[in-house]
N, C-alpha and C positions, 0 to 999 in steps of 0.2 A: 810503609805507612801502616799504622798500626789501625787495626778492627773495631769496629768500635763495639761490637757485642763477639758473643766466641762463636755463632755459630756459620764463621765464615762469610765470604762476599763482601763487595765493598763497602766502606762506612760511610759517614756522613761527610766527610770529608771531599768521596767521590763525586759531588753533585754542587749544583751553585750553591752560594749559602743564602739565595731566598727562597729555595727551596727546601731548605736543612731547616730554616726555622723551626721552632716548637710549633706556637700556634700553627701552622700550615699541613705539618706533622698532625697533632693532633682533630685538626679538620679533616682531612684525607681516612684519618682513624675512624671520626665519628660517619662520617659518610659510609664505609667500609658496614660500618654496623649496622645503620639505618639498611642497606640494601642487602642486606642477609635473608630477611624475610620476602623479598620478592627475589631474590635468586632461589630458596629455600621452595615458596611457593611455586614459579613456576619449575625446578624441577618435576617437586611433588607431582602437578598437573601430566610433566611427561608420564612418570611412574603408572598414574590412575591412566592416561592416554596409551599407554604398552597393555595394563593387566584389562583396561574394557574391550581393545580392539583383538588382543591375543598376541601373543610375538609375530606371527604369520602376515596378520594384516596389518601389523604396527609398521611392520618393514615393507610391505606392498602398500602402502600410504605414502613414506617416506618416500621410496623411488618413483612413484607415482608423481608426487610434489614436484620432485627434482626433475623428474621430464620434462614437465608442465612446463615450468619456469625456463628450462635450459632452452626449448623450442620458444619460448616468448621473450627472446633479450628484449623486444623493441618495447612490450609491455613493461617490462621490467624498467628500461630506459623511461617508457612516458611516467609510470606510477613517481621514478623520481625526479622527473620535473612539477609530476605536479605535487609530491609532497615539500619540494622546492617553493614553488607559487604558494601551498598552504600556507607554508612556515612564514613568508612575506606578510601576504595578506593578511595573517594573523597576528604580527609585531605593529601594522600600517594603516589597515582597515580602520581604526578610532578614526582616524584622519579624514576619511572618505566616506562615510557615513553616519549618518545624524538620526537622532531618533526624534520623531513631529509628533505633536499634538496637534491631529491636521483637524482642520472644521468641516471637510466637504471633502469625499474620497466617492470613488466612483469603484464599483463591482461587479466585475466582469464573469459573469456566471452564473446560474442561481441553482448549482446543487447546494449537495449538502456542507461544502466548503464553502463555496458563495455564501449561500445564504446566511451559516455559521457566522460568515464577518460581519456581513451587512448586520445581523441580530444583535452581534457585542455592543459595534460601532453606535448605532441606533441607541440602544440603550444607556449609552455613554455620552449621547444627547449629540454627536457625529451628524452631519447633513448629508445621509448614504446614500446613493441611486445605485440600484440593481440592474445592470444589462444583462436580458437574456433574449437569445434568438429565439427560440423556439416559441410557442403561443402560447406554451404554461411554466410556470419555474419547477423546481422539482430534481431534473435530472435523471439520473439510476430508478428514484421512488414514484414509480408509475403506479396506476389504478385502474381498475376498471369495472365498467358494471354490466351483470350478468341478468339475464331475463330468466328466472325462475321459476316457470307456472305463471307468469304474468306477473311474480313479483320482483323488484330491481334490488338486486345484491353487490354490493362493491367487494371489490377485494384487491388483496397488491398482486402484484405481477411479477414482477423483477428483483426487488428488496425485500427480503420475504422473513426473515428474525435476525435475532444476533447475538452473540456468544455473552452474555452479560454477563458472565465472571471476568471478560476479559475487556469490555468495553463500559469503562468506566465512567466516561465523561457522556457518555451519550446517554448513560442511564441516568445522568445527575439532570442533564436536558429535558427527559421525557419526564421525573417528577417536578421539575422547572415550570413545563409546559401544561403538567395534570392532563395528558395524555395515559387513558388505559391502557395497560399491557399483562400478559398473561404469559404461563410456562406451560412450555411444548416439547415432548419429546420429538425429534425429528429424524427419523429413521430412511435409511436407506437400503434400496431392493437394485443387488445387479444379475442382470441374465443374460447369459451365454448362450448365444446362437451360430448352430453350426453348419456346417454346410447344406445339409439339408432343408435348414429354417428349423430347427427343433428347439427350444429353447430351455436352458436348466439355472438353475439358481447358483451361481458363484459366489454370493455373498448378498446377505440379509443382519442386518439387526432386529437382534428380539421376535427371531421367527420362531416362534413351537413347534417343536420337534426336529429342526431342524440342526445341524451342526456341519462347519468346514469342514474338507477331509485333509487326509494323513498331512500332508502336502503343506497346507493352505497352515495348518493349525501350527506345525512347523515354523513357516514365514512371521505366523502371529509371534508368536516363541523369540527368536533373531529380533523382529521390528519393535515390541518392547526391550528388548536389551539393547539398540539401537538408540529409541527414544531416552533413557534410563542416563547413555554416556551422553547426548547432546546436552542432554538438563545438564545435568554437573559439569560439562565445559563450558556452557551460558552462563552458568551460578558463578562461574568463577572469572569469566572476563568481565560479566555484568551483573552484580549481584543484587539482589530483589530482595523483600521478604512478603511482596504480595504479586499475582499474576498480573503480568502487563506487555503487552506487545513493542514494547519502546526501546528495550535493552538489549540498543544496539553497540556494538565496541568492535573498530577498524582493527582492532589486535587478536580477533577471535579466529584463528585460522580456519574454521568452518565458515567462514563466508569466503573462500576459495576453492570449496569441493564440494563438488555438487551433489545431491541428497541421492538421486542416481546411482553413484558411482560409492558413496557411503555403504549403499545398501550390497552393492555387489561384493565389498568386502566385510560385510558382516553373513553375505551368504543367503541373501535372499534373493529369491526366484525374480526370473522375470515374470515368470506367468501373475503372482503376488504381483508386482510393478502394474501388469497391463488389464489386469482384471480385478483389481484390487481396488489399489492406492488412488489410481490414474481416474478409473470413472469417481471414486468417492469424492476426492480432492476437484475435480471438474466443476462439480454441483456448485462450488463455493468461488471457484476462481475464472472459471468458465472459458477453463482452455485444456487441452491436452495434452500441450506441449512440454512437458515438466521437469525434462532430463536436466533443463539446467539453474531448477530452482537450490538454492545455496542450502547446505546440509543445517546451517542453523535451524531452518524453518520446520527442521521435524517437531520440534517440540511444541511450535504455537500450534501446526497442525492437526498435532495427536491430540491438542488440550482442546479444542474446539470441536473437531469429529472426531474423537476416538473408533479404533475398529473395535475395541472386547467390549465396551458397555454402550448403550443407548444413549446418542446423542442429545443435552437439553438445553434447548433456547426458549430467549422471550421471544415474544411478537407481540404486536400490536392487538389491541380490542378491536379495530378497525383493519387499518392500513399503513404502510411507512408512509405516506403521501400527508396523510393529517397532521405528521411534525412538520414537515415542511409549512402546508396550509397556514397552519398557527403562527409559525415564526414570523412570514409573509404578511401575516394579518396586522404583525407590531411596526411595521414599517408604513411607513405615507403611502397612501395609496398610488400618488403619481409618479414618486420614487420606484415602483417596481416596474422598469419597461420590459414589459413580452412583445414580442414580436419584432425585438428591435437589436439588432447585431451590432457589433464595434466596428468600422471600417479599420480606422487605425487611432494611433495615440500619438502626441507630439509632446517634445516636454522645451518651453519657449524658456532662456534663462529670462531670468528676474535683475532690475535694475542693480539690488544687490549680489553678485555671487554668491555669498554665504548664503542668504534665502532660498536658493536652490532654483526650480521648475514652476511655471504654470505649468500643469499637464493638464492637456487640451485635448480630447476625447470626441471625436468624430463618430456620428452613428449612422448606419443603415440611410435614417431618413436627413442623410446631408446637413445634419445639425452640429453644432462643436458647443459643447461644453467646457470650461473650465472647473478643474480641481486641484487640491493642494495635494493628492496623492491616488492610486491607482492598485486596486489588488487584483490580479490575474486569477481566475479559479476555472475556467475554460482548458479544453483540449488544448496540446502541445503543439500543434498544426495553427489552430486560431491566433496563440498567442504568437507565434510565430511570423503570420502574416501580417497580424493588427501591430506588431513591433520594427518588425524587417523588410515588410513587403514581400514575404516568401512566401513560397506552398499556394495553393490551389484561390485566385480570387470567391470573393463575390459574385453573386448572380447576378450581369448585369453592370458590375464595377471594374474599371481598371486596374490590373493587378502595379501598381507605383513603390517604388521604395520607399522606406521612409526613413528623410536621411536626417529627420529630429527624434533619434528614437534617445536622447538623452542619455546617450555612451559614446557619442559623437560630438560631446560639446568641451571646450578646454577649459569651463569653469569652475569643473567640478576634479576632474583627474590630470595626471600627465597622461602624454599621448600614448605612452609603452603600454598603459597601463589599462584607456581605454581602448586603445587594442584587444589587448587579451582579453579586457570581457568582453567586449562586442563579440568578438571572434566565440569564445566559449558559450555565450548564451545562445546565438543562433546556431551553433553545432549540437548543443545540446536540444536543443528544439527540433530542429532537424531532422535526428537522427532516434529520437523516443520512439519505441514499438509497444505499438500495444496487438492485445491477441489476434484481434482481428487479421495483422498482417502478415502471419505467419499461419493462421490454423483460421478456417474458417467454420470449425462446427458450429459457434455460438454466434456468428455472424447473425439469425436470421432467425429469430421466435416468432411461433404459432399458436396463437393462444385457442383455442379450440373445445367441443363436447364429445369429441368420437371414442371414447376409449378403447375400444372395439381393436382402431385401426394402430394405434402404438402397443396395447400390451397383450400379452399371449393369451389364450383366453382360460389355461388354464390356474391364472396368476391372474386376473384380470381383476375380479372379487378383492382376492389379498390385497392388492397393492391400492386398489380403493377406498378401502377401510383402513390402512393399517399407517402406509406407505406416502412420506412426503416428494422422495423424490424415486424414480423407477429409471435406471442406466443400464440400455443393452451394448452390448460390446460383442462384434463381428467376432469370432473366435480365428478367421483367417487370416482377415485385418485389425487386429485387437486398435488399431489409430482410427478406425470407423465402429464413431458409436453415435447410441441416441441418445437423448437425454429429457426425460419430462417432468417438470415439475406438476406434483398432484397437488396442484391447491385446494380443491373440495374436501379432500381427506381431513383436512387441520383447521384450518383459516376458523379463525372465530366467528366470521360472523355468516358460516353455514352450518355453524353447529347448534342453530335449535332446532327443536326436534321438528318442527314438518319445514323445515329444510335438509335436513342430514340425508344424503344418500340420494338424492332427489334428482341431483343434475350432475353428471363427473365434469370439472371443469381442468384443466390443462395447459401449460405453456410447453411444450415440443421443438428442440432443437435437431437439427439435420436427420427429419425423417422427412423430407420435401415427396418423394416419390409416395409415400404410407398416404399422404395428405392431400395428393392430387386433387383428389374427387372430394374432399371434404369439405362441408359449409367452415369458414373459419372466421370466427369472432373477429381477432387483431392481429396484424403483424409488426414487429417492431425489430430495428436493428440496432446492435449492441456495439459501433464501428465508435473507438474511441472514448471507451466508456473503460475499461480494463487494460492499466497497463502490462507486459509480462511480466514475469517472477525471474528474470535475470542476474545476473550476478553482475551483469555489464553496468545495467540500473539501480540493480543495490549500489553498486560503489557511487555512479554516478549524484546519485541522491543525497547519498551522506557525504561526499567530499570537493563538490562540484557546487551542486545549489547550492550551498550556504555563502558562497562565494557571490551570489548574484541576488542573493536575499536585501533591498534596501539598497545595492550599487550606485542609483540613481540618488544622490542624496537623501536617502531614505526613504523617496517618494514613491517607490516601485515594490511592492511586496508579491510571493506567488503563493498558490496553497492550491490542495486539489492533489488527486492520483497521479496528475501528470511528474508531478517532483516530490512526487514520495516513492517510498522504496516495495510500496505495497497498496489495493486498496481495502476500502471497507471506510463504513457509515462514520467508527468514533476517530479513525487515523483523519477520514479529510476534512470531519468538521472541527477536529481541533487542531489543526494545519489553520483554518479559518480564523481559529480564535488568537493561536500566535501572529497571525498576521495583524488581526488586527490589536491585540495589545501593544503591538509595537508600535500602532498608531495612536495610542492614547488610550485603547478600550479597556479599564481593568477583566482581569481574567473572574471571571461569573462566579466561578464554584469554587472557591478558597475556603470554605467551612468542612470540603470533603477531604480530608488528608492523602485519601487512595488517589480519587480524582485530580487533584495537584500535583501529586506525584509524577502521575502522567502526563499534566501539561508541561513541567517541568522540563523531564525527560522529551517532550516532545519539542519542546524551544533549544533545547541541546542540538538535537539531531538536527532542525532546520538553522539554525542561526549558532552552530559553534562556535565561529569567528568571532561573533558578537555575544553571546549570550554569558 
């Protein structure tokens, strides 16, 4: 059989002739071409991946990976079932969910997610009601007022500024709402206390005369070369050309190695890790725990607190409580219930099937509402029980299943299928950790006047004038540390002049024993307020929730830290806003290119199935 070209191997003759076709040929040709450049590219990426890590660490990564994986078949196994279930849900989901322009949605929360919906919805001329337990809405952005020489000073507590190069939509918010705000350097003081109690400065911004030693400066040295290769692997699975916290991509293999473990193989210290990174990173995410935040995240966290230059955020003129206040203030008065918790939700079918749910909304005081739709912006615990009957009842209520949680019903799904998600939302809910249940340092603020008894006395001065936040760290037990935020130092509104320096005022996390004896203003706890920074969460957030996003014939939306992969102010209030655009609300800030961007990127990440 003769060749059909000379350079050997079989010809065309060897193969069917629907396969010998020209056209079929030449498709196979062009396709060949078209994926030249991403063969080409991710090469490339190895190359730059070999020459930033080093040959050394290139191949201690490599067998690293391969360990990982070889010891996790079962992981291995679940990732491709449920990249299995994705690939379903994502050819089938049209089918299953509906997008409403509902008239009467009920909101369950009233942070800065909650509130974020109920705001759009409302404006959108929506018939909103805000469910929140507690006796104020609000959430994370607490206040409080300080007795100063007999004069009353408010200040925030908790929410305390925010990275606005990077929080986009929340800054479109606060010119929205003509809320004042100002720029703050926000510096941080750590001290190293030894066994004796003696205390030295391990790290300072913008301290005079001060510098790292041999050591430390070294670490600095590593963790921008560090930071340097994360950017350029994020630039290239998710490319930007403005900073955003959004650019996230399931093909990024740094969200399978944890920033920890990154660091050890670029060579830097643990002591850098435990006296460094760990107190700095605390202040903002208010846990310790950190070994297994995913190595993507160096880069948003260098961009927000860098170690070599001084940290600058906005803050409020005021307080972070006043956005709230304001947004509250756009809504019906009788719409906002405080003090009035969800028991549970029922979703009754409708005479039509295609029509979908009444969801029927049961509160605290024995009352049922009906709505045409329902957004979740509450802990993963509440949603949990107001859905499933699971987790810890009511004061007072019997803990009941609830066997109308509208995953349960045949008019909407086949059985396999509401299977699977019933089964996946309440495991997911279940099984969510936030800081509190693994690390209990930020369990338990102390808002207080003693300065005396947290900071050393001969730093006592500096860190009062200078210093937002002050982190000591046990040098025996580097996982015991304190932490206080110096609100008098900054806060705007104790900086006129016959207030400045006047009263040191304080929020102190796990110095309980310092604080015995001390008269103490407020105490407040942080239990379910902070998801972790996991890599179990990250995935779960971007490949799990969007699965469950709208399930309900579209009547069922969630937003909030609970089913994000991260928190902070502009992630859950525009979690708030995707939710509710999906119910009709146009998205507010479309005039802002950057700001759209992110919302964009942000409906991707929750609602990929769909979006």
């Amino acid at each position: 059989m003769a060749n059909a070209d000379s350079g050997g191997g079989g010809g065309l003759d060897d193969v069917p002739r629907v396969i010998a076709s020209p056209a079929l040929v030449q498709s196979m040709l062009d396709s060949a071409q078209v994926a030249k450049p991403v063969v080409a590219r991710a090469l490339g990426l190895l190359g730059r991946l070999r020459e930033a890590l080093g040959i050394d660490r290139f191949l201690r990564m490599v067998a690293l990976l391969q360990r990982h994986f070889s010891l996790s078949s079962k992981k291995v196994v679940a990732a491709g079932a449920l990249a299995a279930g994705a690939a379903y849900f994502a050819s089938q989901g049209n089918k299953n969910r509906r997008k409403h322009k509902a008239r009467r949605v009920a909101v369950v929360g009233s942070g800065i997610a909650g509130m974020g919906a109920a705001w759009a919805l409302n404006r959108a001329g929506v018939d909103v009601v805000l469910y929140e337990k507690k006796p104020k809405v609000g959430g994370n952005a607490k206040n409080m007022t300080w007795d100063v020489d007999g004069e009353k000073v408010e200040t925030g507590l908790a929410v305390l500024a925010w990275p606005d190069k990077m929080f986009h939509n929340y800054n479109c918010l606060i010119e929205d709402l003509g809320v004042e705000k100002l720029q703050h350097d926000m510096k941080f003081f750590v001290g190293e206390r030894d066994a004796a109690g003696k205390v030295t400065c391990a790290f300072a911004h913008g301290r005079p005369g001060w510098e790292p030693d041999a050591a430390i400066k070294e670490d600095l040295r590593k963790w921008d070369q560090l930071y340097q290769f994360v950017k350029r692997v994020n630039a290239f699975f998710s490319p930007c050309s403005v900073p955003s916290m959004y650019r996230v991509s399931m093909l990024n293999p740094l969200n399978l190695i944890p920033l920890r473990t990154l660091c050890r193989l670029y060579g830097i210290s643990d002591r850098f890790w435990e006296f460094v990174f760990v107190p700095i990173h605390t202040s903002t995410f208010l846990e310790i725990e950190m070994d297994t935040v995913p190595a993507l995240m160096a880069e948003l966290l260098n961009e927000i607190v860098p170690f070599t230059e001084t940290p600058n955020m906005r803050t409020w003129k005021t307080h972070s409580y006043d956005t709230l206040r304001k947004m509250s203030l756009e809504l019906p008065k009788d719409n906002v219930r405080t003090s009035c918790g969800v028991e549970s939700v029922r979703y009754i079918p409708r005479a039509n099937p295609e029509d979908g749910f009444d969801v029927k909304v049961l509160d605290e005081d024995d009352e049922e509402h009906t709505y045409d739709a329902v957004i979740f912006a509450c802990s993963a615990q509440a949603m949990n029980r107001i859905l499933h009957g699971k987790g810890q009842p009511l004061p007072g209520q019997p803990l009941l299943p609830n066997q109308a949680n509208g995953l349960n019903n045949n008019t909407v799904m086949s059985s396999w299928k509401r299977w699977f998600l019933n089964g996946l939302e309440t495991t997911l809910l279940s099984h969510t950790l936030y800081t509190t249940d693994r690390d209990k340092t930020f369990e338990r603020g102390t808002a207080h006047t003693n300065a005396t008894a947290v900071f050393p006395d001969e730093f006592k001065a500096e860190i009062l004038d200078e210093y937002c936040n002050y982190i000591e760290v046990d040098a025996r037990n580097p996982r015991n540390l304190e932490n206080s935020f110096v609100i008098s130092s900054w806060a705007p509104t104790m900086q006129a002049p016959h207030l400045r320096g006047k009263l040191p005022m304080m929020v102190t996390y796990n110095a309980d024993k310092k604080l015995e004896n001390v008269e103490t203003e407020w105490v407040s706890t942080s239990r379910e307020a902070h998801p972790c920074l996991t890599m179990k969460q990250l995935a779960s957030s971007t490949t799990c929730w969007p699965m469950l996003q709208g399930a309900r014939n579209g009547q069922t939306y969630f937003c909030g830290s609970a089913v994000l992969p991260a928190n902070g102010h502009d992630m859950s209030f525009l979690s708030g806003l995707v939710a509710a655009n999906e119910l009709g609300a146009p998205y507010p800030f479309s005039h802002d290119p950057v700001a759209t961007g992110d919302f964009e990127r942000m409906r991707k990440l929750m609602l990929w199935f769909w979006a």
